[in-house]
C-alpha positions as CSV (number, residue, x, y, z in Angstrom):
1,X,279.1,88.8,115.9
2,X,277.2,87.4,113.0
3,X,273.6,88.1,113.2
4,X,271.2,85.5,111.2
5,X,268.5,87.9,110.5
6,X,271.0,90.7,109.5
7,X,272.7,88.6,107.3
8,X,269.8,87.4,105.6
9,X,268.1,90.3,104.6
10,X,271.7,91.9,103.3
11,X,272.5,88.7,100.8
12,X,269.1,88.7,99.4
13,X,267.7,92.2,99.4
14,X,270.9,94.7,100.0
15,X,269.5,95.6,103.6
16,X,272.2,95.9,106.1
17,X,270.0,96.0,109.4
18,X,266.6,95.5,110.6
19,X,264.8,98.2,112.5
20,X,263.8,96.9,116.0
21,X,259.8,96.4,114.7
22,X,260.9,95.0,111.6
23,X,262.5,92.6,113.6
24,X,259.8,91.6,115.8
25,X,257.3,91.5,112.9
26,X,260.0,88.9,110.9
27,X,260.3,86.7,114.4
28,X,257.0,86.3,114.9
29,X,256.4,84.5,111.1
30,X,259.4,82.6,111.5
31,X,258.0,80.7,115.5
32,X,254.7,80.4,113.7
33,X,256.4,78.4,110.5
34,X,258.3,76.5,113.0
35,X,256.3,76.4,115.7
36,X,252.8,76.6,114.7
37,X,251.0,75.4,118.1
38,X,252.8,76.8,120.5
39,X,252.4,80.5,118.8
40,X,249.4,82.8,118.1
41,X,249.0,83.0,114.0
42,X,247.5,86.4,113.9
43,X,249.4,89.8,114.1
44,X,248.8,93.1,113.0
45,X,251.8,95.3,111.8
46,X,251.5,99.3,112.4
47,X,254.2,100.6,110.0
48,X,254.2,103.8,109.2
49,X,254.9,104.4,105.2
50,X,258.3,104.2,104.6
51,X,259.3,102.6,107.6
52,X,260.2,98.8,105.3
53,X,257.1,96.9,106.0
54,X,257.4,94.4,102.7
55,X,261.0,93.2,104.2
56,X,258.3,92.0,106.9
57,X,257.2,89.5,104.5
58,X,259.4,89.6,101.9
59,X,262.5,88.3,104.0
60,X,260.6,85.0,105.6
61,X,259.1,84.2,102.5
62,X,262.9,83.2,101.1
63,X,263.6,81.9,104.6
64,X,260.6,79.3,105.0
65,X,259.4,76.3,102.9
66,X,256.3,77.2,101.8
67,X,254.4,80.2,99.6
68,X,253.7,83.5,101.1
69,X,250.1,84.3,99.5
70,X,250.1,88.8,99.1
71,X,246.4,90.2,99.2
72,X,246.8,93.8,97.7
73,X,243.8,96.3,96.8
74,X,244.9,97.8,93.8
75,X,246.5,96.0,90.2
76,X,249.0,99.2,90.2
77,X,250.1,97.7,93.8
78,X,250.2,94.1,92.8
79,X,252.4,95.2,89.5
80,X,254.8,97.3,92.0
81,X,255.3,94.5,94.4
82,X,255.7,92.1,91.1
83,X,258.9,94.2,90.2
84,X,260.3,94.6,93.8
85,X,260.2,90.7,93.7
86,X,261.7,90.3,90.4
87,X,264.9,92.7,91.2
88,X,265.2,90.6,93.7
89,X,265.3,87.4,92.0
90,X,262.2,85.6,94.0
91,X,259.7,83.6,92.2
92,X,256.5,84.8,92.2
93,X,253.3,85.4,90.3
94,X,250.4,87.7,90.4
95,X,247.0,86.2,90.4
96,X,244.1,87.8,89.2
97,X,240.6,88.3,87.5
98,X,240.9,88.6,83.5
99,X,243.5,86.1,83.2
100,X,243.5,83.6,80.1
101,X,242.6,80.4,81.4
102,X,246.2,79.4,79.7
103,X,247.8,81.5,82.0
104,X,245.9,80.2,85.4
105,X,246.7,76.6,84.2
106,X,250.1,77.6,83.8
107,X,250.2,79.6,86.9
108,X,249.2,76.5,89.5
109,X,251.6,74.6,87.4
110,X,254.2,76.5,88.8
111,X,252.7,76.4,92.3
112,X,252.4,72.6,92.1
113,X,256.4,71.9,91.0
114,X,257.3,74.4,93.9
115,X,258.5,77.3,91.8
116,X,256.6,79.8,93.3
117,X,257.5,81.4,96.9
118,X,255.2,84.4,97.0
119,X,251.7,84.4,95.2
120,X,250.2,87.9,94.4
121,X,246.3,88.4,94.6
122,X,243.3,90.4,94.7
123,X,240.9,89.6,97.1
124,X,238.1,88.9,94.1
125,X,240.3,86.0,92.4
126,X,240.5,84.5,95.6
127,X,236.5,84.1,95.6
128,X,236.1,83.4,92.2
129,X,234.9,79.9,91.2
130,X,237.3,77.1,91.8
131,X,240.3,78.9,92.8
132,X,239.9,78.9,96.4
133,X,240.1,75.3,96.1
134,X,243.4,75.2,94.0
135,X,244.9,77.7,96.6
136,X,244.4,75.9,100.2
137,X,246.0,73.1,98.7
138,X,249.2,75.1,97.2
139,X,251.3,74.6,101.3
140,X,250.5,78.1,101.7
141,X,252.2,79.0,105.0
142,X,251.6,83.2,105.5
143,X,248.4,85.2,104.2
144,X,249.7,88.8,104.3
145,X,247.2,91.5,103.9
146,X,248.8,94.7,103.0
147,X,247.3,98.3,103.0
148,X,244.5,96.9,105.4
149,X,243.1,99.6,106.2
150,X,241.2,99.7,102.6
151,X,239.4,96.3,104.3
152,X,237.7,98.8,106.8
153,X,237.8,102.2,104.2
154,X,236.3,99.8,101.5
155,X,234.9,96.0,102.6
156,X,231.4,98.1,103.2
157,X,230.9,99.8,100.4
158,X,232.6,98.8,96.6
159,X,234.6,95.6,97.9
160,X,232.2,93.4,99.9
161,X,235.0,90.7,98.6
162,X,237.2,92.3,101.6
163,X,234.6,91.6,103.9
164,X,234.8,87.8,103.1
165,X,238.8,87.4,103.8
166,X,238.0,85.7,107.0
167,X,236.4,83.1,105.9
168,X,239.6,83.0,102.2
169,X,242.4,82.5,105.7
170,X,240.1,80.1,107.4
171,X,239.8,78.0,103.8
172,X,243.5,78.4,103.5
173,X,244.7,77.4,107.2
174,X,248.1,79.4,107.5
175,X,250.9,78.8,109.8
176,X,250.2,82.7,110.5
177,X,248.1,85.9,109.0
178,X,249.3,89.1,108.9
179,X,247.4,92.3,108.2
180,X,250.1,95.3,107.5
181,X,248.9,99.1,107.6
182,X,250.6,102.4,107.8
183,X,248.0,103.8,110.6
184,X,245.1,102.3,112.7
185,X,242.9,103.8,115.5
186,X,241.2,101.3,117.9
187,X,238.1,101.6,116.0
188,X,240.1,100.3,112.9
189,X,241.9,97.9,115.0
190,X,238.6,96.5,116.2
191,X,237.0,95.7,112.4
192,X,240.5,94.1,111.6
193,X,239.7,91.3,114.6
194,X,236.0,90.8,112.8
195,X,236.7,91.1,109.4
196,X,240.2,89.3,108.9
197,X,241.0,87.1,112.2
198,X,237.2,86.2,112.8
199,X,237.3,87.6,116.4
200,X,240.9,86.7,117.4
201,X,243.1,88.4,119.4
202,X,246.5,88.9,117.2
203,X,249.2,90.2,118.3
204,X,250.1,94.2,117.6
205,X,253.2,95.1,116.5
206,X,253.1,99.2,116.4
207,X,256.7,101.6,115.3
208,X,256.0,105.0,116.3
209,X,253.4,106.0,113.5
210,X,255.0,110.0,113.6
211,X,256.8,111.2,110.0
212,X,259.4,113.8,111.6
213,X,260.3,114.8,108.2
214,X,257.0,115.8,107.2
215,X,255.6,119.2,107.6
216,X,251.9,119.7,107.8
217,X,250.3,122.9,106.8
218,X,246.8,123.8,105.9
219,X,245.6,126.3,103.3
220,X,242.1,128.1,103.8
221,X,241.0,129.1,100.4
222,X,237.8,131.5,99.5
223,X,239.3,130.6,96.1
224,X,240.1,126.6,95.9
225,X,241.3,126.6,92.3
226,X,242.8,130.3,92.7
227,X,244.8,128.8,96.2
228,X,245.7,125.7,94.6
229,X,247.3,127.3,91.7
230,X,249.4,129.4,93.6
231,X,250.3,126.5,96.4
232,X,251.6,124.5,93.5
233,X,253.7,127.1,92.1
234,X,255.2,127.8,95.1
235,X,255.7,124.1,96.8
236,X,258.8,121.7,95.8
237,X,258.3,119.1,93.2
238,X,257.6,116.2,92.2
239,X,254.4,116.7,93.7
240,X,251.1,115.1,94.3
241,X,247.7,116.2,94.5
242,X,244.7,114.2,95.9
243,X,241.3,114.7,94.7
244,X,238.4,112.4,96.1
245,X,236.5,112.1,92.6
246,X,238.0,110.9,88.7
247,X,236.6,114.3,87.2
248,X,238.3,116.5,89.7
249,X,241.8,114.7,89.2
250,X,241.1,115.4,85.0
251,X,239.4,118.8,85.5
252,X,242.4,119.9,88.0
253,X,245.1,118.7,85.8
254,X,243.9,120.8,82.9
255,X,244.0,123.3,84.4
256,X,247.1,123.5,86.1
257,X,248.7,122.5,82.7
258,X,246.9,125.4,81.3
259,X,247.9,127.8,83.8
260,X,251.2,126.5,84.5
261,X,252.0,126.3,81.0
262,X,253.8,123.2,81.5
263,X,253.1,119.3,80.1
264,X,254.6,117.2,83.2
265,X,251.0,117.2,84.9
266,X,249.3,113.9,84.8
267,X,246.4,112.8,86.5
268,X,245.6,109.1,87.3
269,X,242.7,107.1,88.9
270,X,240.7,103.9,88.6
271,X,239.2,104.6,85.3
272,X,242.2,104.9,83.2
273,X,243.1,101.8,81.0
274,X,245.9,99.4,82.3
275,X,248.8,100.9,80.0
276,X,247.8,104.3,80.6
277,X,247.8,103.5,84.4
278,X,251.4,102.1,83.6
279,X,252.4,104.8,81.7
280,X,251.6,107.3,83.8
281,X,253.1,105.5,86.8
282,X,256.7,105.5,85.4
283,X,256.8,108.7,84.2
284,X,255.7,110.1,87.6
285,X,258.6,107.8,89.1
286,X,261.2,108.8,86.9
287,X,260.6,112.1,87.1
288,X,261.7,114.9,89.7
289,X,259.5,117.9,88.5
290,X,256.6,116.5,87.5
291,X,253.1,117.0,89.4
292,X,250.1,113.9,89.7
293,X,246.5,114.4,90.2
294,X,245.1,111.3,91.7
295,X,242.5,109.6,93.5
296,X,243.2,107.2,96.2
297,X,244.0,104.9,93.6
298,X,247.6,105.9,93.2
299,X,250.3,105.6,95.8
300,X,249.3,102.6,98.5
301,X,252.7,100.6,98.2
302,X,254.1,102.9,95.1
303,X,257.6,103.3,96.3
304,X,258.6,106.6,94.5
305,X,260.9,108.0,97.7
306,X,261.4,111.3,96.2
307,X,258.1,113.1,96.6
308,X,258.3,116.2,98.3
309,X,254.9,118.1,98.6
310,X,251.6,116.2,98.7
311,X,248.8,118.5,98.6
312,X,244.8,116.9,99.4
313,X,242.3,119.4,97.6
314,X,239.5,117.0,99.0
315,X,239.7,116.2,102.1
316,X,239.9,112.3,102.7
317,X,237.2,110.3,105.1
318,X,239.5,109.8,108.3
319,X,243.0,110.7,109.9
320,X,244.4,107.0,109.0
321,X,243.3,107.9,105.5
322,X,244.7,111.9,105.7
323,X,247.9,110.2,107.0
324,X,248.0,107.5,104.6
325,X,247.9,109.3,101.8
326,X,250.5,112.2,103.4
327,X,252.8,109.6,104.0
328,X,253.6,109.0,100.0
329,X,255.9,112.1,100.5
330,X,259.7,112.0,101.9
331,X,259.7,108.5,101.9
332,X,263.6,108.9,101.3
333,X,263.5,111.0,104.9
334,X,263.9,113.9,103.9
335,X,262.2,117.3,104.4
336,X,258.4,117.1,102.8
337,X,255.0,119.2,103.3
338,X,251.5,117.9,103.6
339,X,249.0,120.6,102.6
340,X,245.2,120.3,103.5
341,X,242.8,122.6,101.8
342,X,239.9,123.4,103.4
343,X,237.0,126.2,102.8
344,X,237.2,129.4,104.8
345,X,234.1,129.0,106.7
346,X,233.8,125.9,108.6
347,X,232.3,122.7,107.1
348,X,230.6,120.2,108.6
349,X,230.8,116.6,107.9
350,X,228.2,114.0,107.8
351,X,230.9,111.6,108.5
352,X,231.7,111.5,111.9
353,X,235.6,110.2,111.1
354,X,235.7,113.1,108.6
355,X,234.5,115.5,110.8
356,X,237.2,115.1,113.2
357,X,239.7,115.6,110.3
358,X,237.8,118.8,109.5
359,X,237.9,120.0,112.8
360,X,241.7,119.4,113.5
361,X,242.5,121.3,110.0
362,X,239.8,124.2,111.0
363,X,241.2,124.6,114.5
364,X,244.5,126.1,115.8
365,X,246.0,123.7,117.8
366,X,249.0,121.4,116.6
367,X,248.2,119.3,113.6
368,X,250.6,116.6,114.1
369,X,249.7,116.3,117.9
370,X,246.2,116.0,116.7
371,X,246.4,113.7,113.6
372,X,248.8,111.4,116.1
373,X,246.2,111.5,118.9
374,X,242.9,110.5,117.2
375,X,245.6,107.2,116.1
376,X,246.1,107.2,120.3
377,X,249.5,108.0,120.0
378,X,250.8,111.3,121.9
379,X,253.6,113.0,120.8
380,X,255.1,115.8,122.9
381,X,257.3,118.0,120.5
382,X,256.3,119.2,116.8
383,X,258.7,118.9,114.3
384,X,256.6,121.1,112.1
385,X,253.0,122.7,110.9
386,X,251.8,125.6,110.4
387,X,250.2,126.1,113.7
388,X,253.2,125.5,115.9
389,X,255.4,127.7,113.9
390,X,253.3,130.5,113.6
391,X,253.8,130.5,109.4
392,X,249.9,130.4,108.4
393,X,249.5,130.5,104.6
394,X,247.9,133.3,103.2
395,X,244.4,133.6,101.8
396,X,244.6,133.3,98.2
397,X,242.5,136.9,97.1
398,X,240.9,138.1,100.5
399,X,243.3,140.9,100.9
400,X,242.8,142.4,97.6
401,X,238.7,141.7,98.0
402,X,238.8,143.2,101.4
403,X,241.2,146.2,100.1
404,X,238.5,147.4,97.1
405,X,235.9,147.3,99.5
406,X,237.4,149.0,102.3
407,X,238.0,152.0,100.0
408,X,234.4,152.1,98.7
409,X,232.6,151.2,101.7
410,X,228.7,150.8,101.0
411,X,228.9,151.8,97.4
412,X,230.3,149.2,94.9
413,X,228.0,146.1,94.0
414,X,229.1,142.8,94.0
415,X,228.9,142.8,90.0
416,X,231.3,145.8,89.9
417,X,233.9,144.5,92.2
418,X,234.1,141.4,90.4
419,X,234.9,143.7,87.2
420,X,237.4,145.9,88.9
421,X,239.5,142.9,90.3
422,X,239.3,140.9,86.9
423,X,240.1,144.3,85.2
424,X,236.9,144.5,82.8
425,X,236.2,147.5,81.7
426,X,232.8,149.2,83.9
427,X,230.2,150.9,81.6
428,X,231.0,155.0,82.0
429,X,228.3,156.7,84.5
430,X,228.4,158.6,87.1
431,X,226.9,156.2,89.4
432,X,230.7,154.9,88.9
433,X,233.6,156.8,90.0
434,X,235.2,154.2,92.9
435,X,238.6,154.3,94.3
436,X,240.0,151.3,92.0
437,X,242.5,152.2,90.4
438,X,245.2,150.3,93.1
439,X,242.9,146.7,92.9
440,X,242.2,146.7,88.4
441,X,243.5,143.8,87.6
442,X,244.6,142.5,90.7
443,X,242.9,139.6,90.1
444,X,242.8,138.9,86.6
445,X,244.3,135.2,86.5
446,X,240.9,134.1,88.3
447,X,238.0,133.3,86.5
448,X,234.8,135.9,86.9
449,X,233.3,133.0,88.9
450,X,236.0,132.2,91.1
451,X,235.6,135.7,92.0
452,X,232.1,136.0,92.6
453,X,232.6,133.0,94.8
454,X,235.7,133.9,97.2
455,X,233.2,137.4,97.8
456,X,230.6,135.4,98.3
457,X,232.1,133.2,100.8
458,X,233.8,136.5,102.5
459,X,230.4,137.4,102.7
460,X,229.3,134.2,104.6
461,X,232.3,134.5,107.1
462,X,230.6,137.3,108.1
463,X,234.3,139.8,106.7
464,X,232.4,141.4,104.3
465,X,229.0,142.2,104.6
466,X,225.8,144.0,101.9
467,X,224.1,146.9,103.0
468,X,220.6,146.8,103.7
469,X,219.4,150.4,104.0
470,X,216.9,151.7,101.6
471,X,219.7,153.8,99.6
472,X,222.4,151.3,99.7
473,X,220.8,148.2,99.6
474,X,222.9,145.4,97.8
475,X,225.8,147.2,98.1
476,X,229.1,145.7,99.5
477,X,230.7,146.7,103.0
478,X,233.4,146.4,105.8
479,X,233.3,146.8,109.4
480,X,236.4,148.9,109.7
């Protein structure tokens, strides 16, 4: 039996069937176009990444006289979802700030002869002067807002334009409004009905927000470069690493291609120039080895499918963000790993959301029943983390630490075991003569620093302790 819906989405975008949510998500923007006061105009779609979610507006946008108007976050999004739409041979065109006024002019000309379906935009272009105007009156039937969640992760602090997309769909008047996201907890649910649907109830359309095929382990370092070095070695590529800041993606990178001894590391944030952005971004999708250092920048809506490790040095400001950003890997479905690094002694967050994060990653219950819970979802079985299979990851250095002070309990300084394990050579006295000879060098790919660090936190864990006796004092010991 021929199925409309079916059909559709196989002759224009090679899809042979829609999952259930898709479905639902597709239905609902088609009763609004046709039906507009008998149906609510506001829904929110909980995809998780992966799971299709631009077919959700991508198929009734060919299906229903009108223009579909896309608010993204990010240009590198916008340029992504361009070339999606251009494979598959829909009009569209991307509007936004630094555009000749030539190419506006020539843009709305377009939109006026109706030979445009699907509009592009930032939220900025849509409040800059006079182009609000122009767009109400281009038969705009759907405002889709993807990646919402930036609208609560961002609208407060460096795009108060988010915060104003209530009053852009009000302007506008749409048959319907649909904000997309990959995760959402009631608290993000709730700034959604303020910020975007001015206090409306929209309907929710949620898929089961759990990624079987992703395996989430977290790595305790005493060393963060030291453990991320040797995570990355020994974790499938292509890879990604998050960092929170634009110097940590640059300063990480370096230093993986230097100790790596390897070119295909790139790093990539907001900073970057537009053709670097773009040239990074296609090398990183064409290649199946290579390893990106990015900020939060990269990845919302970047359909690379082949990722298989994604690896957060920093850890992000909430679970929807953690899970977000975890979800670029395995989007093909099959087996990836999410790493979490996090200090060895516990932090503490001034950021309530972030806490929570901490505290799951710090803890020793399941991580995926406890990232899936904060989003109110429970999920009985695991399909993988470290906790539930018993696998924890190593710490990067304590044993050898721990070892060189076990066998010269209360008489080595810190400034000589930092020598020993880096394999410097100790000025000859008799004051000397430690049981070393197993740990020189045991550590000589770290840095002096890094090693005077992952002691020094050892020391604040409370495994390693200095003596404090008159004829010891300063000296490093172990309970045994």
């Amino acid at each position: 039996m021929s199925d409309f819906l079916n059909d559709k989405a196989e002759e224009f975008f090679h899809i042979p069937y829609l999952f259930p949510y898709q479905r639902l998500a597709i239905s609902n923007i088609l009763d609004c176009a046709a039906n507009p006061e008998e149906n609510n105009p506001a829904q929110i779609v909980i995809l998780p990444t992966g799971a299709g979610k631009s077919l959700c507006f991508m198929l009734p946008a060919v299906l229903v006289k009108g223009i579909t108007l896309i608010i993204f976050p990010l240009l590198s999004l916008m340029a992504d979802q361009k070339r999606r739409l251009d494979s598959a041979g829909i009009p569209n065109v991307i509007l936004r700030g630094g555009l000749e006024n030539s190419e506006k002019e020539e843009i709305f000309r377009k939109i006026s002869a109706g030979e445009i379906q699907i509009i592009i935009a930032n939220p900025e272009i849509l409040l800059a002067p006079g182009i609000l105007d122009r767009i109400r009156n281009a038969g705009i039937f759907h405002v889709v807002i993807d990646e919402a969640h930036t609208v609560s992760q961002w609208g407060d602090t460096f795009r108060p334009s988010y915060l104003r997309m209530g009053e852009v769909i009000a302007a506008i008047k749409p048959a319907v409004t649909t904000a997309f996201t990959a995760t959402a907890s009631a608290e993000i649910l709730n700034r959604f009905r303020e910020v975007i649907f001015s206090g409306q109830n929209p309907n929710i359309i949620r898929a089961d927000p759990d990624r079987p095929n992703i395996r989430y382990d977290v790595v305790r370092y005493i060393s963060k470069t030291a453990s991320l070095i040797s995570v990355v070695k020994n974790s499938m590529k292509p890879l990604i690493i998050f960092c929170s800041s634009r110097d940590g993606t640059e300063i990480t990178a370096r230093k993986l291609r230097k100790e790596l001894n390897t070119d295909d590391v790139f790093f990539y944030h907001a900073g970057l120039e537009r053709d670097e952005k773009k040239n990074i971004e296609d090398l990183f999708f064409r290649s199946a080895t290579a390893i990106l250092v990015a900020t939060c920048a990269y990845g919302m809506g970047v359909d690379k499918p082949d990722i298989r490790t994604v690896i957060h040095a920093d850890i992000p400001t909430s679970a929807e963000a953690y899970l977000q950003e975890s979800g670029r890997g395995g989007r093909d479905r099959k087996q990836a790993y999410a790493i979490a690094m996090v200090p060895y002694m516990p932090v503490q967050s001034q950021d309530r959301r972030q806490q929570q994060l901490f505290d799951i990653f710090q803890g020793n219950r399941c991580r995926r029943k406890e990232l899936l819970h904060i989003l109110e979802n429970e999920n009985e079985l695991c399909s993988g983390c470290d906790v539930c299979d018993g696998k924890v990851i190593p710490i990067e250095g304590k044993d050898e630490i721990t070892e060189l002070v076990r066998k010269n309990n209360g008489r080595m300084t810190l400034y000589d075991a930092v020598r020993i394990l880096k394999g410097n050579r100790l000025e000859d006295s008799p004051g000397k003569r430690y049981a070393a000879s197993d740990s020189w060098g045991r550590l000589s790919l770290w840095d002096e620093k890094e090693i005077r660090y992952a002691i020094s936190a050892l020391i604040k864990a409370g495994e390693l302790k200095l003596c404090t006796d008159l004829i010891r004092r300063g000296k490093l010991k172990i309970d045994k």
